[in-house]
C-alpha positions as CSV (number, residue, x, y, z in Angstrom):
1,X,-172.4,-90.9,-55.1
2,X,-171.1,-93.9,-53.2
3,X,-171.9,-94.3,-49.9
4,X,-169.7,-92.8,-47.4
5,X,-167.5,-95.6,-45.3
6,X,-166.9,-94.8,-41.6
7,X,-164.8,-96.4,-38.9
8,X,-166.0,-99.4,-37.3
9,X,-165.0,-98.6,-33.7
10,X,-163.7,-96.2,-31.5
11,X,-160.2,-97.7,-30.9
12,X,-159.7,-98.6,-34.7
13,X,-160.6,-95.0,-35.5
14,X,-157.5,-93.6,-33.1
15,X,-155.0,-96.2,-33.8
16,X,-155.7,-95.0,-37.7
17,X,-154.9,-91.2,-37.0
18,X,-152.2,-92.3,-34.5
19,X,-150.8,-94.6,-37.5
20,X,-150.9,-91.8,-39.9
21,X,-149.8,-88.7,-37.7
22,X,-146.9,-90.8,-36.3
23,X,-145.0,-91.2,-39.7
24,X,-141.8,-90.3,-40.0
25,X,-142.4,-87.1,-38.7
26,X,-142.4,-88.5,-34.9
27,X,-139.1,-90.8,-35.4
28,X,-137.4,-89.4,-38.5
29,X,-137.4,-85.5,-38.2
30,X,-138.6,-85.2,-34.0
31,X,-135.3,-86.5,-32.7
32,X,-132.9,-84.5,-35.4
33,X,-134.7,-81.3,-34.8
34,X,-135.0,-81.6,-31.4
35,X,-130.8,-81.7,-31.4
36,X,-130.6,-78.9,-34.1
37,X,-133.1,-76.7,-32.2
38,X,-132.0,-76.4,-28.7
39,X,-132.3,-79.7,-27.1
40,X,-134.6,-80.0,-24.3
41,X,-135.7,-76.5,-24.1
42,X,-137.3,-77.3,-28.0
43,X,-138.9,-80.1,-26.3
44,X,-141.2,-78.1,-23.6
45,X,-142.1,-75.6,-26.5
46,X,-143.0,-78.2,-28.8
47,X,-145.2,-79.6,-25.9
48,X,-147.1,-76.2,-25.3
49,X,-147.3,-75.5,-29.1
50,X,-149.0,-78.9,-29.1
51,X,-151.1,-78.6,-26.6
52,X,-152.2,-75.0,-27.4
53,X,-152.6,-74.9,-31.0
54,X,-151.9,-78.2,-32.8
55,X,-154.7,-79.6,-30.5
56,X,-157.0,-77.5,-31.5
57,X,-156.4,-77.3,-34.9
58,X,-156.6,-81.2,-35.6
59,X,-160.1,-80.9,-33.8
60,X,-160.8,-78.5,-36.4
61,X,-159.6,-80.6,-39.4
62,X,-161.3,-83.6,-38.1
63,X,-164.9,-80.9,-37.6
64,X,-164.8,-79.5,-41.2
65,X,-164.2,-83.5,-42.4
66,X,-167.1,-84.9,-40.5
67,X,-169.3,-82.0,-41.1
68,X,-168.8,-82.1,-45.0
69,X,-168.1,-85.9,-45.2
70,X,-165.9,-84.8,-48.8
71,X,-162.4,-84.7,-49.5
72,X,-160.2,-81.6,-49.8
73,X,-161.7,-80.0,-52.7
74,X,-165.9,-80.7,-51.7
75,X,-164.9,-79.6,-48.0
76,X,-163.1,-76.4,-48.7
77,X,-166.2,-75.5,-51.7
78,X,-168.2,-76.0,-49.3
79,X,-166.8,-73.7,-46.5
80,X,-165.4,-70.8,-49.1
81,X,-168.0,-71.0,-51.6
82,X,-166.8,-72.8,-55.3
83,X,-164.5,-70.8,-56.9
84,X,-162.3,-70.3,-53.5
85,X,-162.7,-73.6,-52.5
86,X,-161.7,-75.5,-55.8
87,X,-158.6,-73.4,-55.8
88,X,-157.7,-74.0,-51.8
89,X,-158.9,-78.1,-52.6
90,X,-156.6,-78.2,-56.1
91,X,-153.8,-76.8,-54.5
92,X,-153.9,-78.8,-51.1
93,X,-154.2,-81.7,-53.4
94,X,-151.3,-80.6,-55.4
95,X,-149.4,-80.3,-52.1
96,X,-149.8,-83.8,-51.1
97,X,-149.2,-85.6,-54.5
98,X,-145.9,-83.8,-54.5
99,X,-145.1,-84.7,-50.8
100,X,-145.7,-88.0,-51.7
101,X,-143.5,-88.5,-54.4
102,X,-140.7,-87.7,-52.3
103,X,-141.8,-89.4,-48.7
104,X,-141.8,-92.6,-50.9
105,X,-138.2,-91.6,-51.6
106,X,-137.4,-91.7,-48.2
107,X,-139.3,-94.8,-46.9
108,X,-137.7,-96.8,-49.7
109,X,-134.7,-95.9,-48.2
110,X,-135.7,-97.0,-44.4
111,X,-137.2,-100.2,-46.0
112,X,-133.8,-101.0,-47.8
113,X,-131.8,-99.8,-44.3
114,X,-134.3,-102.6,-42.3
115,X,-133.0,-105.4,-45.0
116,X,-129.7,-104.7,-45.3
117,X,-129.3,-104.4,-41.7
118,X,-131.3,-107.9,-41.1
119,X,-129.4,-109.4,-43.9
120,X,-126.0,-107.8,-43.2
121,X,-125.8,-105.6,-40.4
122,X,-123.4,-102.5,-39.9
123,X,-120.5,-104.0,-38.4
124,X,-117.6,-103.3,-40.4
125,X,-116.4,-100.8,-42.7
126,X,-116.6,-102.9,-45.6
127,X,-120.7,-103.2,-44.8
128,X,-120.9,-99.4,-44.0
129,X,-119.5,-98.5,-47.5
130,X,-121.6,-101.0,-49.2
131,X,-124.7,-99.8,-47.6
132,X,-124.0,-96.6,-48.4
133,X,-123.2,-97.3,-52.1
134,X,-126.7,-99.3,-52.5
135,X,-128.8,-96.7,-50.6
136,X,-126.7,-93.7,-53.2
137,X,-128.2,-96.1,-56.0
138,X,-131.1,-93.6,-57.3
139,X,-132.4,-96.8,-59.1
140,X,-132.2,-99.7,-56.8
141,X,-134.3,-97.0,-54.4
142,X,-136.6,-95.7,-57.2
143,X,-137.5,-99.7,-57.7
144,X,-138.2,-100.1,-54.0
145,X,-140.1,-97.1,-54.0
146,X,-142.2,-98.3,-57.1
147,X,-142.7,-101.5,-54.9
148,X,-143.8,-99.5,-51.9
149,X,-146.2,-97.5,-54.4
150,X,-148.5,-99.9,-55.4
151,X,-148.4,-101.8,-52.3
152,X,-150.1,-98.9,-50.7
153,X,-152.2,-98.3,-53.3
154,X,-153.3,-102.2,-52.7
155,X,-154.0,-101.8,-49.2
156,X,-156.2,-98.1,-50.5
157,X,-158.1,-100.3,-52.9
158,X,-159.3,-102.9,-50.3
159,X,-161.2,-100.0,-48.6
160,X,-161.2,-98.8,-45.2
161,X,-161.8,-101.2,-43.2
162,X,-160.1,-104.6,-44.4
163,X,-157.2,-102.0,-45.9
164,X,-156.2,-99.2,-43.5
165,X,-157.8,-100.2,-40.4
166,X,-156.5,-103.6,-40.1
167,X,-153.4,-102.7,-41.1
168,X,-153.1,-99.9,-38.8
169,X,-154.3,-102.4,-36.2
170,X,-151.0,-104.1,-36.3
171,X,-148.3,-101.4,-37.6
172,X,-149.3,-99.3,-34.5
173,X,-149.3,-101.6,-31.7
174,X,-145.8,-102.6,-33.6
175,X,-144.5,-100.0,-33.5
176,X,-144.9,-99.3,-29.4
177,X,-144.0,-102.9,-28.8
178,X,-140.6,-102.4,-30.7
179,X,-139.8,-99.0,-29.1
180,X,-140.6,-100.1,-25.8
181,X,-138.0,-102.8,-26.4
182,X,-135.4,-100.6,-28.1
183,X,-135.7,-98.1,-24.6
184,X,-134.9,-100.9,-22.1
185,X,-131.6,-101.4,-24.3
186,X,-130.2,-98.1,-24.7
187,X,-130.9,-97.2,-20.9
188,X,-129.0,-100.6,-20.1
189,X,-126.3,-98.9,-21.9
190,X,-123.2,-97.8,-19.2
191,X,-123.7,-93.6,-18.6
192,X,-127.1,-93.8,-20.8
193,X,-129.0,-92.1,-17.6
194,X,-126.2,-89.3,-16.7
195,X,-126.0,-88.0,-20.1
196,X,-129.7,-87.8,-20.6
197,X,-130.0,-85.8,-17.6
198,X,-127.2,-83.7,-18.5
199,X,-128.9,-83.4,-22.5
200,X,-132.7,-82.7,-21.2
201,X,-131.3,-79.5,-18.2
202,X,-132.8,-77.2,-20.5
203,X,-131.1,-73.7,-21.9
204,X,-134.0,-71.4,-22.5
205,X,-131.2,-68.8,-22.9
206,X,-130.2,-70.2,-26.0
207,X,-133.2,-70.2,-28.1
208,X,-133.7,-68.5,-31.1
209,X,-136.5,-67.5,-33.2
210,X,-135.8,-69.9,-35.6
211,X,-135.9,-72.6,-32.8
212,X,-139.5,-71.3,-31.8
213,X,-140.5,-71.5,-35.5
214,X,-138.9,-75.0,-35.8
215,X,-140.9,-76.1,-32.6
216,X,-144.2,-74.7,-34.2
217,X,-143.9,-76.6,-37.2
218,X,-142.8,-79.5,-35.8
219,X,-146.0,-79.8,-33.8
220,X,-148.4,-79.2,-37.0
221,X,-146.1,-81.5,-39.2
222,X,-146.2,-84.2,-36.4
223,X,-149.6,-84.4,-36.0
224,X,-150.0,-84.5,-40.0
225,X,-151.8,-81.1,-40.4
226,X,-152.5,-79.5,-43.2
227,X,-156.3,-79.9,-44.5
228,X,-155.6,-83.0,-46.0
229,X,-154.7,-86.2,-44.0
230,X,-156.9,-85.6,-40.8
231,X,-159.8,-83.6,-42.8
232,X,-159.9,-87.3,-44.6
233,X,-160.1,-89.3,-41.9
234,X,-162.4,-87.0,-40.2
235,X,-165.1,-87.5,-42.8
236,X,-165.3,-91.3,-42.1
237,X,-165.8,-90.6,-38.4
238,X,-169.4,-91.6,-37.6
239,X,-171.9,-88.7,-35.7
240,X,-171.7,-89.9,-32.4
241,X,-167.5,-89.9,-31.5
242,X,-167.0,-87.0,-29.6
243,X,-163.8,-85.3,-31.8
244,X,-162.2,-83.6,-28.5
245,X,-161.5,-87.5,-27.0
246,X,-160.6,-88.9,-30.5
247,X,-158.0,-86.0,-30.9
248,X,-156.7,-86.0,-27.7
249,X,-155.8,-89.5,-27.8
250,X,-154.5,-88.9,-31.0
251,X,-152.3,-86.1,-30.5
252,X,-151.2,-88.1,-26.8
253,X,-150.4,-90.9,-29.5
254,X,-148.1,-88.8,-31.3
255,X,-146.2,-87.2,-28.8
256,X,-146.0,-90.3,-27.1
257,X,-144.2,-92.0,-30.2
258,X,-142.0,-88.9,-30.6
259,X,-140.9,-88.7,-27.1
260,X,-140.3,-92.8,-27.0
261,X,-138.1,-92.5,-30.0
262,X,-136.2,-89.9,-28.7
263,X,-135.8,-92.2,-25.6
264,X,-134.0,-94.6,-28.0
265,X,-132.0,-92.6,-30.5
266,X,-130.7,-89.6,-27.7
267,X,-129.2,-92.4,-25.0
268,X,-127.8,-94.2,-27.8
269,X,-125.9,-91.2,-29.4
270,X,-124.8,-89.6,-26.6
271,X,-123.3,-92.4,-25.0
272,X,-121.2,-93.5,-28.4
273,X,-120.3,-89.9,-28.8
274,X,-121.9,-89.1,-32.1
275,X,-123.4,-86.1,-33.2
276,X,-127.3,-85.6,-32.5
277,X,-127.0,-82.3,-34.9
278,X,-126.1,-83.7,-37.6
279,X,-129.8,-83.0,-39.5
280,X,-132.2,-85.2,-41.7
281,X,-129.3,-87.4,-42.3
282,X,-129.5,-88.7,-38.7
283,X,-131.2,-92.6,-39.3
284,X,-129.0,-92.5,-42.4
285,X,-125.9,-91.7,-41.6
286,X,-125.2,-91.8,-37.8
287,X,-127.6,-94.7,-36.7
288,X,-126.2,-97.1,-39.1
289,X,-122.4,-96.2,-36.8
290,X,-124.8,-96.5,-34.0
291,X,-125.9,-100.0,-34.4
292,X,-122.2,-101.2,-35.5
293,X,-120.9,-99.9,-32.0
294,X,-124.2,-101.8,-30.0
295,X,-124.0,-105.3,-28.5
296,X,-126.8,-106.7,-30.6
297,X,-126.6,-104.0,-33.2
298,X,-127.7,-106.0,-36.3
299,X,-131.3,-107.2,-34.4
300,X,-131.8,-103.8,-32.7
301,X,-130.9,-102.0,-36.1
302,X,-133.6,-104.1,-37.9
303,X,-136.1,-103.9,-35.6
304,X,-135.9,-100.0,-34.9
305,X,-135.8,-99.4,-38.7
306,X,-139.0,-101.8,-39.8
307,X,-140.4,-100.2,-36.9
308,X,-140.0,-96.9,-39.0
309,X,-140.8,-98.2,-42.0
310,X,-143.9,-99.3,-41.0
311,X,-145.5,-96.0,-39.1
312,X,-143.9,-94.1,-42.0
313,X,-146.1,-96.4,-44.5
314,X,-149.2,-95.6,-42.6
315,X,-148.8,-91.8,-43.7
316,X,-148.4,-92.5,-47.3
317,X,-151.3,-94.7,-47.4
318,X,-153.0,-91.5,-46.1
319,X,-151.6,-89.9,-48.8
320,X,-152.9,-92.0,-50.8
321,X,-156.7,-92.2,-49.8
322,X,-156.4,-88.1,-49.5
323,X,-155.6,-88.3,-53.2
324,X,-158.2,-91.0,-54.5
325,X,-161.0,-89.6,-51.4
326,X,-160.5,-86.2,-53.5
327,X,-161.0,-87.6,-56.8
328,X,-164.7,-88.4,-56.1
329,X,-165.0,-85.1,-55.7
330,X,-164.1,-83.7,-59.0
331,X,-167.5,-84.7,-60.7
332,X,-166.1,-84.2,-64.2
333,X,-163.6,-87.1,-63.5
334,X,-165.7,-90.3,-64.1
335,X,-163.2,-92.9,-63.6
336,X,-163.8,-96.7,-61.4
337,X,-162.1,-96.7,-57.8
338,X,-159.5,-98.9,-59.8
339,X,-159.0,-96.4,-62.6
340,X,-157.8,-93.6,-60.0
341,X,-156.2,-96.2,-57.8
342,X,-154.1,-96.8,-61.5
343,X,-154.1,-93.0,-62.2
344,X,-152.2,-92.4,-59.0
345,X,-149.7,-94.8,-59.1
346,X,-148.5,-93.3,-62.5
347,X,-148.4,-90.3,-61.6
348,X,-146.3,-90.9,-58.5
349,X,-143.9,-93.1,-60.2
350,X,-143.4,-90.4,-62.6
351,X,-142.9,-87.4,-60.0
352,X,-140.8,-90.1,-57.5
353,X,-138.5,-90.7,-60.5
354,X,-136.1,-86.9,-59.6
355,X,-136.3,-87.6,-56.1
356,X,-134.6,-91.1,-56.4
357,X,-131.2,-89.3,-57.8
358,X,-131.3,-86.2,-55.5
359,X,-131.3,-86.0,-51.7
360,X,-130.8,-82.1,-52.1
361,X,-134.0,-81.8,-53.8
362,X,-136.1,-84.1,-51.2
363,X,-135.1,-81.6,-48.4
364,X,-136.2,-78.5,-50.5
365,X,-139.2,-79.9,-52.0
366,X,-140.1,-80.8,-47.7
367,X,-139.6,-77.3,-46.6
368,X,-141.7,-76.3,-49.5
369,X,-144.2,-78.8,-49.3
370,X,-143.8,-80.1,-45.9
371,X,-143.7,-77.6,-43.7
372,X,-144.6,-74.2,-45.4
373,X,-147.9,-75.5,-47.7
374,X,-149.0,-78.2,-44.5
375,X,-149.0,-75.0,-41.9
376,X,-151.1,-73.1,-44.6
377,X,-153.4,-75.7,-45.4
378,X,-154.1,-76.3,-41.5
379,X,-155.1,-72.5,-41.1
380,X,-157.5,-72.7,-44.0
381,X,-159.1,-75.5,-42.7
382,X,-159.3,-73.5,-38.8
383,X,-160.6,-70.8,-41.0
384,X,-163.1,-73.2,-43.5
385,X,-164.7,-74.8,-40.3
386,X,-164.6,-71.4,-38.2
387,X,-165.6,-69.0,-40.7
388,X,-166.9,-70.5,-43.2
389,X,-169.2,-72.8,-41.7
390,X,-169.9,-70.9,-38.7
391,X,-170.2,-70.8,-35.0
392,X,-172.8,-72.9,-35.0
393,X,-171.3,-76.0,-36.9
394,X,-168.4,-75.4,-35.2
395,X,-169.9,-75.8,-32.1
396,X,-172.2,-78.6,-33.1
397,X,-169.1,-81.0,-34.4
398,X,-166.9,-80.1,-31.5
399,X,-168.7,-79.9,-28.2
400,X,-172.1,-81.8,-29.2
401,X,-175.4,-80.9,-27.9
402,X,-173.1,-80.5,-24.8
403,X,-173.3,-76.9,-23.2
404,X,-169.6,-75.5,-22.7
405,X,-168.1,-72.2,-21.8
406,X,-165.4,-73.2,-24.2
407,X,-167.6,-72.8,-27.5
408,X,-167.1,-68.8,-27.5
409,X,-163.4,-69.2,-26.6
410,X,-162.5,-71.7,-29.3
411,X,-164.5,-70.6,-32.4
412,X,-162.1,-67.2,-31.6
413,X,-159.0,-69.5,-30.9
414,X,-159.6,-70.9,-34.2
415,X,-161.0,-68.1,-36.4
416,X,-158.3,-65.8,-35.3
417,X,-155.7,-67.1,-33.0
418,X,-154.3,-70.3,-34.6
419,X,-154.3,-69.1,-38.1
420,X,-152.7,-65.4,-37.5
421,X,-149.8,-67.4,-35.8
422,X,-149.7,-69.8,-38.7
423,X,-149.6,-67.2,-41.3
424,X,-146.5,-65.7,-38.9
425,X,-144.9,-68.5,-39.2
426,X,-145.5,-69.2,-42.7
427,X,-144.0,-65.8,-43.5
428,X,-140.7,-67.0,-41.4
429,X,-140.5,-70.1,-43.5
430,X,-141.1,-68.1,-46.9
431,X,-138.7,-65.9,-45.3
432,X,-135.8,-68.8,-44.9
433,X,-136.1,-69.8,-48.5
434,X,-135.4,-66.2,-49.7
């Protein structure tokens, strides 16, 4: 076996989780659901749900990764034994070449939205309904997606360091630099303040289950949970990070990027009157109005959408390494880095291919695979490092040689706490489908 790479530094290791947790969940699905789901008053829950249990459990992802230093399928033999394990490893693999097929579907889509918009830009009806035509076209977007495919699968090939850390090292700080950018505009914007004040008075009256669920999920989904992405990375983190800083940066990283995008996209739609409920078609279909109606709408349009498309590539490349890091561990498969780097990109281009023709299906196959499979695959993983490899490990990856009151209260937060609520949830997406 191949020696294990790690992460050269401290602040290359965060800006890589940040990279891949931010995605699209943090600027594509945060601000929609937090309009769909009660506003400001989903905001504070998402918050606490973060900090109480998504916090926890990505120190436990990252635990099991570094303790096994395997992929998926060697981490979750090693915690459940190898018939339980293989099944729980196949089918989290499964999970994510599935939820990759269809992200690519939607980055090709930002990616095309970025060009047209620096190319043509919104204003006009003439270059709304064209837009719209070309980003309907299922094979203009499969070919970008084909594109954005193998490009990742480049940057996987080049290894950790010269591939996803040094692209990370610029996507990230990017990103922030763009965001921070697009913030000072909208506020400039006349009202921009007085309706955001009038949009974050929280209604805690008017929350729902399903908006508590939604909240929930959101803060596993935004932090890229699921036994997959996280468990990955956590196996090339070397023995002497201490996992409590390296997630809390990480999951301050996330929120961070969620809360700055919000501070773009709510102003900006409130003040030009459109509709922040209108659902996953949000950067699709209102932003594109958005930027027509904005004094500088074609630069800020480009810039906010490569901004997206470049965090959301940072999540498929994690994808990506999941998938090929998971490989080595079926020992039956023999193949060159190169020969599963190949192997994947056929496969994806073949599962991408339905997506390309059917937005209905992306936002079934996410729900599925998404949100329901990622909040199960996080609790196995609570459950792999907590039961399965014990108090002890537990302790020994989390807290150190340190001595902490804290061990006894979160090997039971984690054994018992976080994945009961999980499997709650889970039930109430399951639940939603039927």
């Amino acid at each position: 076996m191949t020696k294990r790479p790690v992460f050269s530094s401290q602040i290359a290791t965060i800006l890589t989780l940040i990279g891949v947790a931010v995605g699209l969940g943090n600027v594509w699905r945060f601000p929609y659901m937090m309009g769909k789901y009660g506003g400001s008053a989903f905001l504070i829950i998402y918050l606490l749900f973060t900090l109480l249990f998504a916090f926890p459990a990505l120190m436990a992802e990252i635990g099991l990764g570094r303790a096994i230093k395997q992929g998926p399928i060697g981490a979750f033999k090693a915690a459940f034994g190898k018939t339980a394990g293989t099944l729980i490893g196949y089918m989290l693999m499964l999970t994510i070449c599935i939820a990759a097929s269809y992200y690519v579907i939607v980055i090709a889509n930002v990616l095309f939205s970025a060009v047209y918009a620096a190319i043509y830009g919104f204003q006009g009806t003439e270059n709304i309904t064209n837009y719209n035509r070309h980003l309907g076209n299922g094979w203009l977007q499969y070919s970008i997606a084909l594109i954005t495919i193998f490009g990742s699968l480049w940057i996987i090939q080049r290894g950790l360091k010269k591939g996803i850390e040094s692209i990370s090292k610029i996507f990230v700080p990017f990103f922030l630099i763009s965001i921070i950018y697009l913030i000072i505009n909208a506020f400039s914007l006349a009202d921009a303040m007085e309706k955001v004040q009038v949009f974050l008075q929280p209604d805690f009256g008017a929350l729902e289950a399903q908006h508590i669920f939604a909240a929930l999920g959101q803060a596993f989904y935004s932090l890229s949970l699921g036994g997959t992405f996280m468990l990955i990375y956590g196996s090339y983190l070397p023995e002497e990070e201490k996992i409590p800083k390296i997630a809390l940066f990480t999951s301050i990283g996330d929120v961070g990027a969620a809360l700055l995008a919000s501070l773009f996209i709510v102003p900006t739609v409130l003040v030009f009157g459109l509709d922040m409920t209108t659902g996953p078609t949000l950067i699709f279909s209102t932003m594109p109005h958005l930027f027509a109606q904005m004094a500088g709408g074609q630069l800020i349009g480009t810039l906010f959408l490569l901004a997206l498309g470049m965090v959301a590539l940072l999540s498929l490349i994690a994808s990506y390494e999941v998938l090929a890091s998971g490989m080595e561990d079926i020992t039956s498969l023999n193949w060159t880095k190169n020969q599963k780097i190949i192997g994947i990109g056929i496969i994806q281009a073949i599962l991408a291919f339905p997506s390309a023709f059917d937005n209905n299906l992306i936002g079934t196959l996410d729900l599925i695979f998404g949100s329901g499979m990622q909040l199960l695959g996080s609790g196995l993983a609570a459950c792999g490092l907590a039961w399965g490899l014990g108090k002890v490990i537990t302790n020994q990856q989390i807290f150190g040689e340190q001595s902490s009151r804290l061990k006894g209260f979160y090997h039971f937060w984690i054994s018992w706490v976080i994945p009961t609520l999980l499997l709650i949830v889970l039930i109430g997406y399951i639940y939603n489908l039927a």
